[in-house]
N, C-alpha and C positions, 0 to 999 in steps of 0.2 A: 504494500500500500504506500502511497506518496505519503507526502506531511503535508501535502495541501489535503487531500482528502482526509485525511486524519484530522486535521485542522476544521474544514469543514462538516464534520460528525461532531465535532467536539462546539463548534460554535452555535449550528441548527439543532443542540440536546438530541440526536436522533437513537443514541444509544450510548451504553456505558463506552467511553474507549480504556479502560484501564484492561479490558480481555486482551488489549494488543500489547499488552504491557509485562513484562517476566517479573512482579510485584516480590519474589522471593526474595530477590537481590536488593533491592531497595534498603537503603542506610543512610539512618537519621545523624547529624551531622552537628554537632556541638549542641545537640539536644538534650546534654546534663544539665540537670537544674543545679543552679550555684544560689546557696542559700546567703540572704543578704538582711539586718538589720537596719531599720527604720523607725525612726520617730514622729509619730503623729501626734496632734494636738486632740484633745480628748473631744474637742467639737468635729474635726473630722471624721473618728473615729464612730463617734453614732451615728454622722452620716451615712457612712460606708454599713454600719450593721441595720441601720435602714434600709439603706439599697438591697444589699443582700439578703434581709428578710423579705422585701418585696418580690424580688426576681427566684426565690429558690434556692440558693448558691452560699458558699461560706464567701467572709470577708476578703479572704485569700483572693477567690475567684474573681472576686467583684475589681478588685486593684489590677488583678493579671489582665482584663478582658481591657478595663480599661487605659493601662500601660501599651498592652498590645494595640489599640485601637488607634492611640497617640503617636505612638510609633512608626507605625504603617502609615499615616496622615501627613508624616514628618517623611517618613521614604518615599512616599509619592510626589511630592511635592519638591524634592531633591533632587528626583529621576526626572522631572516635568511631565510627571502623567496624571 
């Protein structure tokens, strides 16, 4: 198969393309979590366990997703896309 057709399955949702994929091999890449202490101001702190009661999720989550989201806004915008 090309990579334009590949490409093109993958952009029209037409089906899964990871079946074209040898997924056994696949290696996650400085995917260690490195534990890091932080200080928060205790009015933070119920915000975040507010959020996180809202949505489901431990306080942990609630900073990662948000970290993560900050991040990627900041890499986009660096890459100019």
């Amino acid at each position: 198969m090309k990579a334009s057709e590949l490409d093109k399955k993958f952009d029209d949702n037409q089906e899964d393309i990871l079946d074209y994929f040898d997924t056994s091999k696949i290696k996650m890449i400085n995917e260690e979590p490195k534990r890091v202490n932080i200080d928060f101001p205790s009015w933070m702190v119920d915000s975040l366990d507010k959020e996180a009661k809202h949505i489901g999720v431990s306080r942990q989550a609630v900073i990662k997703m948000w970290l993560a989201e900050r991040l990627q806004s900041l890499n986009s915008k660096v890459a100019g896309i």
